[in-house]
C-alpha positions as CSV (number, residue, x, y, z in Angstrom):
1,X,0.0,0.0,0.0
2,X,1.6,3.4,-1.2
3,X,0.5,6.9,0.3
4,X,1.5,10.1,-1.4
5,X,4.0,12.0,0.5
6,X,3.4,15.8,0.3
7,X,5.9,17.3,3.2
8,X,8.7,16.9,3.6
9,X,9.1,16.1,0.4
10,X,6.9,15.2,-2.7
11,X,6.9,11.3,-3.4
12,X,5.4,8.3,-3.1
13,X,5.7,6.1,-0.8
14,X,4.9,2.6,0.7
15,X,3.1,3.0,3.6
16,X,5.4,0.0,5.6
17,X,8.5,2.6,4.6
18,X,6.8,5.8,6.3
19,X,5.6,4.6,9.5
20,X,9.2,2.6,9.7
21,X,10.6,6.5,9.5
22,X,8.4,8.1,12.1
23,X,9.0,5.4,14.1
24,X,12.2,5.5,14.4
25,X,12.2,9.4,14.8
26,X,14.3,10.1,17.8
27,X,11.7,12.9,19.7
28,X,12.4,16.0,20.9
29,X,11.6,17.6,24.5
30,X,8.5,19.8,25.0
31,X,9.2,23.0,23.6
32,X,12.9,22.5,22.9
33,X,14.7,25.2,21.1
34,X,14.5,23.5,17.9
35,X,10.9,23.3,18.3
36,X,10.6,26.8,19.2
37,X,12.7,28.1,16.6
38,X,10.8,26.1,13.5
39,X,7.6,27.5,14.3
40,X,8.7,30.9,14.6
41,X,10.7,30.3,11.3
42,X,7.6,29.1,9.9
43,X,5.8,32.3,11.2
44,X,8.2,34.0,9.8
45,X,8.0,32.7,6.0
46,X,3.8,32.5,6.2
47,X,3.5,36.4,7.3
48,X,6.2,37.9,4.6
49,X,5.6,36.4,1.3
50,X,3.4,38.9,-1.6
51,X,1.5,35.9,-2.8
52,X,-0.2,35.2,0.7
53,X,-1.5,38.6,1.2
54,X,-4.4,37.5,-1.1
55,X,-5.3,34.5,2.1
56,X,-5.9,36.2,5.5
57,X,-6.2,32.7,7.2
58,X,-2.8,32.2,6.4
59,X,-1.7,35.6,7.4
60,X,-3.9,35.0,10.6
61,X,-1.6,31.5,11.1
62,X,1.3,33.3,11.1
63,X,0.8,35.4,13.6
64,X,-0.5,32.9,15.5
65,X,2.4,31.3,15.5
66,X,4.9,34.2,16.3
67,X,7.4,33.5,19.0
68,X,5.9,35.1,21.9
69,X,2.5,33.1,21.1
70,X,4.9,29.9,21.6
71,X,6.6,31.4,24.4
72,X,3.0,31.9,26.6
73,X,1.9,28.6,25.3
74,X,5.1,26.9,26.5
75,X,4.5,28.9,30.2
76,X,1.4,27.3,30.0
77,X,2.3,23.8,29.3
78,X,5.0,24.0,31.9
79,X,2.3,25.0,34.7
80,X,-0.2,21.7,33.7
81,X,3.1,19.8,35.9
82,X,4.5,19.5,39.0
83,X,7.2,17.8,41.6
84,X,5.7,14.4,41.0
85,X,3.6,14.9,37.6
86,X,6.1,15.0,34.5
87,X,4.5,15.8,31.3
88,X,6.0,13.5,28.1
89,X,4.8,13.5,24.6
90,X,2.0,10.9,23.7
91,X,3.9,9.8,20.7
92,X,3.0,9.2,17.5
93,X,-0.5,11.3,16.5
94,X,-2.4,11.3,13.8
95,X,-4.5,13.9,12.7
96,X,-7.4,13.8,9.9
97,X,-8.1,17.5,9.1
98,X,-11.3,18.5,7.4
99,X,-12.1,19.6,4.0
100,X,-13.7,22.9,3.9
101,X,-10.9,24.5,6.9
102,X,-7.7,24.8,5.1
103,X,-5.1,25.5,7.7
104,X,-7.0,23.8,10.6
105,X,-4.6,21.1,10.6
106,X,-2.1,23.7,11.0
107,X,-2.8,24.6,14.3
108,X,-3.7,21.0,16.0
109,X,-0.1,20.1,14.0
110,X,1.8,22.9,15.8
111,X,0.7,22.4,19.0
112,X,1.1,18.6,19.0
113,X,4.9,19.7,17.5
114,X,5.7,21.9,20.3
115,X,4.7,19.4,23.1
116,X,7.5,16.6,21.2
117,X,5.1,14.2,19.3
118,X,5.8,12.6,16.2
119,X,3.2,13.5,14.2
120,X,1.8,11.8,11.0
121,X,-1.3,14.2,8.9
122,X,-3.1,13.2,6.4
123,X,-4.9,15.6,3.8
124,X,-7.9,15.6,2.2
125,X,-8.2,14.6,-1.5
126,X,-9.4,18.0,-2.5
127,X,-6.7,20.3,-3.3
128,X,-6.8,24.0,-2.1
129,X,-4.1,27.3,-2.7
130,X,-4.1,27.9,1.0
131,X,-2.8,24.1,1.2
132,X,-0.5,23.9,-1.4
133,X,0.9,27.3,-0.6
134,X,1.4,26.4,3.4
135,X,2.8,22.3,2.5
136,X,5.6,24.2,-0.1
137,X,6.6,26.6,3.2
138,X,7.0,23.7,5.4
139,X,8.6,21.8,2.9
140,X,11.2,25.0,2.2
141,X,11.9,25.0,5.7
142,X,12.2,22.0,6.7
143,X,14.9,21.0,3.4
144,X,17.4,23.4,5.7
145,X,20.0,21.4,7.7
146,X,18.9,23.3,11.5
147,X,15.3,21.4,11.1
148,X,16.3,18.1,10.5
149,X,14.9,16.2,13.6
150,X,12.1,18.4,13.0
151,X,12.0,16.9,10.0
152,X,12.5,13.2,10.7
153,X,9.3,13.8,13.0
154,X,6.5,14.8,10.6
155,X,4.6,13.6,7.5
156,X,2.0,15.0,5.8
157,X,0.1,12.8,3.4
158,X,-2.7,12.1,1.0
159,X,-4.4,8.9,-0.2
160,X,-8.2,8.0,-1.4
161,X,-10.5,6.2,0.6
162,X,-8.6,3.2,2.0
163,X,-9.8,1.5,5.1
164,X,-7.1,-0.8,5.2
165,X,-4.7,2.6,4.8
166,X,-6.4,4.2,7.7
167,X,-6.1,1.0,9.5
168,X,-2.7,0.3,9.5
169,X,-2.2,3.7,10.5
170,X,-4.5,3.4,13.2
171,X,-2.5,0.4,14.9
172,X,0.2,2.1,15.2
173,X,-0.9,5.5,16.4
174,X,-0.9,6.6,19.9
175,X,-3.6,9.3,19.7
176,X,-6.1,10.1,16.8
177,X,-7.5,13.6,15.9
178,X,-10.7,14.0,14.2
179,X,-11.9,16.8,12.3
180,X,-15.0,17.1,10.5
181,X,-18.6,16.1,10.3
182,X,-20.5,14.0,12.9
183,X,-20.5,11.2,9.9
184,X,-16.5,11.2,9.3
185,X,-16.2,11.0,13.3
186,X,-18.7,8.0,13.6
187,X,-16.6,6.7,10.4
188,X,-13.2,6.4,11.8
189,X,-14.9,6.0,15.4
190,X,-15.1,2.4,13.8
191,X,-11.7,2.0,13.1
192,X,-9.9,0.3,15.9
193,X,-6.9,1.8,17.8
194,X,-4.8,0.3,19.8
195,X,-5.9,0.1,23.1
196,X,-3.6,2.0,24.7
197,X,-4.1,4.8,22.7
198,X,-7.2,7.5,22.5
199,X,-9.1,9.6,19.7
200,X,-9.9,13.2,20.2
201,X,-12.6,13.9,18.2
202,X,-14.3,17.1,17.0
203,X,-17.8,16.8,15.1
204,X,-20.3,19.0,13.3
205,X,-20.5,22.5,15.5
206,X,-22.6,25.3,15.5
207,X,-22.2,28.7,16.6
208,X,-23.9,32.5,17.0
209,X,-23.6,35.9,18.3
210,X,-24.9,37.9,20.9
211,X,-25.4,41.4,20.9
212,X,-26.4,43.9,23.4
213,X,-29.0,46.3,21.1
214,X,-28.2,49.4,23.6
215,X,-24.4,49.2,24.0
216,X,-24.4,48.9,20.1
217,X,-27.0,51.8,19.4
218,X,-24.8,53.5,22.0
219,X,-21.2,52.4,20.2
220,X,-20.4,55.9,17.8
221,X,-19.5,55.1,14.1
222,X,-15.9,54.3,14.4
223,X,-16.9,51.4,17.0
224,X,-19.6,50.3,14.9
225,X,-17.3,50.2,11.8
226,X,-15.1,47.9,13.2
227,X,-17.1,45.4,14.4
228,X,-18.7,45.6,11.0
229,X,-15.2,44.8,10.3
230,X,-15.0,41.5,12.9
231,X,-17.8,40.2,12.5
232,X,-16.9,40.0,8.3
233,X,-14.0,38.1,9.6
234,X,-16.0,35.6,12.0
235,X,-18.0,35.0,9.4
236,X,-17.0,35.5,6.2
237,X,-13.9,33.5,5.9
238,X,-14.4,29.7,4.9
239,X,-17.8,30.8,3.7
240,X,-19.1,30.6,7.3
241,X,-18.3,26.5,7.2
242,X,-16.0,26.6,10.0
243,X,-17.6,25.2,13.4
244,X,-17.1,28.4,14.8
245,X,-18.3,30.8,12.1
246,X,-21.0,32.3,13.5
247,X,-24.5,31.3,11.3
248,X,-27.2,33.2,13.9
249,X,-27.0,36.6,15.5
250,X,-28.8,37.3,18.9
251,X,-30.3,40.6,20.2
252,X,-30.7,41.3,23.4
253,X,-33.3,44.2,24.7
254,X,-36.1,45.6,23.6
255,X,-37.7,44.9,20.4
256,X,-37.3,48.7,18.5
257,X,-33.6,48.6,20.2
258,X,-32.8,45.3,18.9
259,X,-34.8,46.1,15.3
260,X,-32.6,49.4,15.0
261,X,-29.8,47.8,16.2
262,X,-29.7,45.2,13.7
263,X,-30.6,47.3,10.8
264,X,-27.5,49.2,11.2
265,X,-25.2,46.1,12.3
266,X,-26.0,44.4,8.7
267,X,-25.1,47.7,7.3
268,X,-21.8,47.9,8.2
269,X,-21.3,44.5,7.6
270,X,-22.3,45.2,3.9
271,X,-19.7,47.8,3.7
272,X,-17.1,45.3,5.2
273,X,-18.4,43.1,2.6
274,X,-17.8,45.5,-0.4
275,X,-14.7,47.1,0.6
276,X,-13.1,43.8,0.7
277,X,-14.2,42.6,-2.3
278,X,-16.0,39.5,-0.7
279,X,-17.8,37.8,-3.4
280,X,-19.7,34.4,-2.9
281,X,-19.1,31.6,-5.3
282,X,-22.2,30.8,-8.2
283,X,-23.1,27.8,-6.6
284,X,-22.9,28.6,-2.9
285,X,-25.5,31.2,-3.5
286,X,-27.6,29.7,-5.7
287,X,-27.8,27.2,-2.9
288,X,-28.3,30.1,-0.5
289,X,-31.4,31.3,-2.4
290,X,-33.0,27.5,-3.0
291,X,-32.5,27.4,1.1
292,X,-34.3,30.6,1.7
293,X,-37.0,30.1,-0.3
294,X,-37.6,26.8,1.5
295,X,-37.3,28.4,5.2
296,X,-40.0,31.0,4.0
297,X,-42.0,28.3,2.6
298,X,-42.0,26.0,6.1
299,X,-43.0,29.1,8.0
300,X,-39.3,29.2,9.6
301,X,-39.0,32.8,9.4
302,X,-40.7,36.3,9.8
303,X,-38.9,38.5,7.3
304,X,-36.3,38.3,5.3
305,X,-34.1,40.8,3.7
306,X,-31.6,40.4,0.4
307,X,-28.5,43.1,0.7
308,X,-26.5,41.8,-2.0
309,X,-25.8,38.4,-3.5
310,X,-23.2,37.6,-0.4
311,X,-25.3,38.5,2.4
312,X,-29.2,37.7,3.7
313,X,-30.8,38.4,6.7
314,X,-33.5,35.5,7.9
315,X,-35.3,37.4,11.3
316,X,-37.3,34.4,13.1
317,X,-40.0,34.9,15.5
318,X,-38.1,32.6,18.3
319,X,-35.7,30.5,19.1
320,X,-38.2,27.9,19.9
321,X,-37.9,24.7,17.6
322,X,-34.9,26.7,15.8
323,X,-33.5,24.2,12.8
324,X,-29.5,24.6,13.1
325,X,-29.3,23.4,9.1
326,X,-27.8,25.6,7.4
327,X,-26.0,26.7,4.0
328,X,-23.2,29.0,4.6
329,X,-22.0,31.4,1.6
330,X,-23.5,34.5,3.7
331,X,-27.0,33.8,5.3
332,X,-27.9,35.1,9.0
333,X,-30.6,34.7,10.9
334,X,-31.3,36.5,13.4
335,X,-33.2,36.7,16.5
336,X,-35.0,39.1,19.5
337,X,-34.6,38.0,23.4
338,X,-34.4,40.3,26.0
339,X,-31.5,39.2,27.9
340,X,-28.8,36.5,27.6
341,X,-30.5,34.4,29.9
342,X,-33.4,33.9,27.5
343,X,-30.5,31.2,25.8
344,X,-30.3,28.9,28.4
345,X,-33.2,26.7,26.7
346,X,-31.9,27.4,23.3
347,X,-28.4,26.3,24.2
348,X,-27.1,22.7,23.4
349,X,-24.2,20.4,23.2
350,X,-23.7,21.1,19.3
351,X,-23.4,24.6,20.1
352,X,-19.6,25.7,20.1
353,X,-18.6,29.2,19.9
354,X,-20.4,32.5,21.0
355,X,-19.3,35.8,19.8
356,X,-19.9,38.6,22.1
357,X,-20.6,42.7,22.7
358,X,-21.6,44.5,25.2
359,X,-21.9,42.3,28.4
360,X,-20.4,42.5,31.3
361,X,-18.1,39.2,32.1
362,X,-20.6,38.5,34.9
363,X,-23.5,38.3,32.8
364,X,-21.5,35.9,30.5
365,X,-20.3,33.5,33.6
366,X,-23.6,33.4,34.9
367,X,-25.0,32.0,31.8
368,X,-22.2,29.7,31.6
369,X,-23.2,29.0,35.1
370,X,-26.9,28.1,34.1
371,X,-26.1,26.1,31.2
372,X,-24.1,24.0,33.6
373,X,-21.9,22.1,30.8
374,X,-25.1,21.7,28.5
375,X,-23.0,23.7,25.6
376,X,-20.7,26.5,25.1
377,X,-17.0,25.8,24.8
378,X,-15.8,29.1,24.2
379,X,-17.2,32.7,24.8
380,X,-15.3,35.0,22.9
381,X,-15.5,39.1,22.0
382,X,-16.8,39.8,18.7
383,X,-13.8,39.3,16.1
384,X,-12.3,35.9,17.9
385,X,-14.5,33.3,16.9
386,X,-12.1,31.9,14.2
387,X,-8.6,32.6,16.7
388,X,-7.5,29.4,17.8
389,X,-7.0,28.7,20.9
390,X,-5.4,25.7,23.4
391,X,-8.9,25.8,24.2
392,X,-11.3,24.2,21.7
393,X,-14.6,21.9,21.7
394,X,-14.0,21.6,25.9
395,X,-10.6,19.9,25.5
396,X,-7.0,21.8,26.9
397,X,-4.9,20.4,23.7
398,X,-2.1,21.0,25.2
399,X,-2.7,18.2,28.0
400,X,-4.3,15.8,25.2
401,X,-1.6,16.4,23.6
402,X,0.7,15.4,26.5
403,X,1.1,12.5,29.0
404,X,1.1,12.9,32.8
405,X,3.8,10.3,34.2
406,X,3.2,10.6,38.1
407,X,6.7,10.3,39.8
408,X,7.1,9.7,43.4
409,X,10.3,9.6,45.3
């Protein structure tokens, strides 16, 4: 069985031959200067070049992986031990990226990296500019002689859809990372592992906004601009696919505040929308339209308002019932509840990401507080949503990432 080597270097390759190599990768120490010093080479190198400027997720992965990022992250992971609990790397990980995030496998990569795994990734099928523009980076960096147990340590991989592939793989692995739909989790879910060894798996998400309606009719127009401006980028990048691309916004006070409120958020989202040129592929809104249509037909919604062919607002009368389907491409809907607290029945384990403006962090812990681990990973300010974060879908990745060998002397 051959795989198709992409990074380090393009080939192909039997699959016996690859997982010889990464097992017989000598590891390197959490966060050891080698470590360190890739990934703020690769930083570096994804932040400079003219021909990115055109892809602000890869812009945004650069900085997020600028030495002092690495720095506070290595802080971090040096805090989750102790006297008598020493923290290793798991091993050898293997993560399965989705299709419609392109650099998610990036970030779950990196951090796995810094903490000393060997790690083994395999791509999806469909090809992407964002991909083949970060893999010929890494390869480019990691062809120079400083990075070579760097190197030795990482594969990055495509093939079809082999079971016996994934398999084999799976044997051999000590942890398994799962991106992607509830259906690709339950997939591989099937696929045995060793026993010793663990999947961490993240399945289909959804995710929203909430907006105080009189801290934003009281914001002035620069404010009001740039959380135009955030929002676009919450939402706008990957076509609002990403789990935590936000797909419903929330008003909270009365109904004129949150009608005016909205009226004049959607605005400034339009203008975000047109000075950046956003434009929304034939298909996606085509699908967009067939999916509004059928919302107003099933009584789903209360009005419904076309700005331009990459954004539609959907207004529903409650959250009651709510149908989280969805089609991406640029479609709100949008919602009235007096306060925050009005979610708690709304709220459920699918739901991932909030974005937020205009509450106090008391009002936000109490509602985490009444949801009592029901849903909500992350509560983040308007702007975030997409910023990754140690933090995702409940799990500390730097401890998954990690084992905890107790010691006592």
């Amino acid at each position: 069985m051959n795989v198709q080597l992409v990074v380090p270097e393009r080939s192909e390759l039997a699959l016996d031959e690859l997982l010889r190599r990464l097992g017989s990768a000598t590891p390197l120490s959490p966060f050891h200067p080698e470590l360190v010093e890739f990934v703020d080479a690769l930083s570096r190198s994804l932040t400079s070049g003219r021909e990115l400027r055109a892809y602000p997720e890869i812009i945004a992965l650069g900085y997020w992986a600028r030495r002092a990022s690495v720095l506070g992250y290595q802080r971090a992971f040096e805090a989750l031990g102790s006297e008598q609990v020493l923290l290793a790397p798991r091993g050898l990980v293997f993560h399965v990226p989705p299709a419609n995030v392109d650099t998610i496998f990036m970030y779950s990569w990196l951090l796995s990296l810094l903490v000393g795994n060997v790690n083994l990734i395999r791509l999806s099928a469909r090809e992407s500019p964002q991909v083949e523009l970060v893999c010929s980076k890494l390869a480019e960096l990691l062809a120079e002689p400083r990075f070579v147990r760097v190197k030795s340590a990482v594969a990055i991989v495509r093939y079809g859809h082999d079971a016996a592939i994934t398999e084999q793989i799976s044997r051999q692995v000590d942890l398994r990372v799962v991106w992607g739909g509830d259906a690709t989790v339950e997939a591989l879910s099937a696929v045995p592992l060793h026993p010793a060894a663990r999947q961490l798996s993240f399945g289909d998400k959804f995710s929203f906004s909430a907006l105080s309606a009189e801290s934003y009719l009281r914001a002035d127009a620069d404010l009001r601009r740039k959380l135009g401006e955030r929002f676009f980028n919450d939402a706008m990048w990957f076509d609002q696919a990403g789990c935590s691309s936000p797909r419903l916004v929330v008003w909270c006070g009365e109904q004129s505040a949150c009608e005016r409120a909205s009226a004049a958020f959607f605005a400034e989202l339009e203008s975000s929308v047109e000075a950046k040129h956003h434009e929304v592929e034939l298909g996606h809104a085509m699908a967009k339209l067939l999916f509004t249509y059928q919302a107003a037909l099933d009584g789903r919604i209360r009005a419904q308002e076309r700005l331009s062919n990459e954004l539609s607002v959907l207004t529903v009368d409650s959250l009651a019932d709510f149908d989280r389907a969805h089609p991406g491409a640029g479609l709100f809907f949008v919602a009235h509840v007096r306060s925050l607290g009005e979610l708690v029945p709304f709220v459920t384990r699918r739901d991932q990401t909030l974005g937020h403006f205009g509450f106090s962090r008391s009002e936000l812990a109490d509602l985490v507080g009444k949801l009592a681990g029901r849903g909500l990973d992350r509560l983040v300010p308007l702007g975030q949503a997409l910023t990754f974060n140690r933090f995702w879908d409940g799990y500390d990745l730097l401890q998954e990432f990690s084992r905890r060998v107790y010691l006592e002397v």
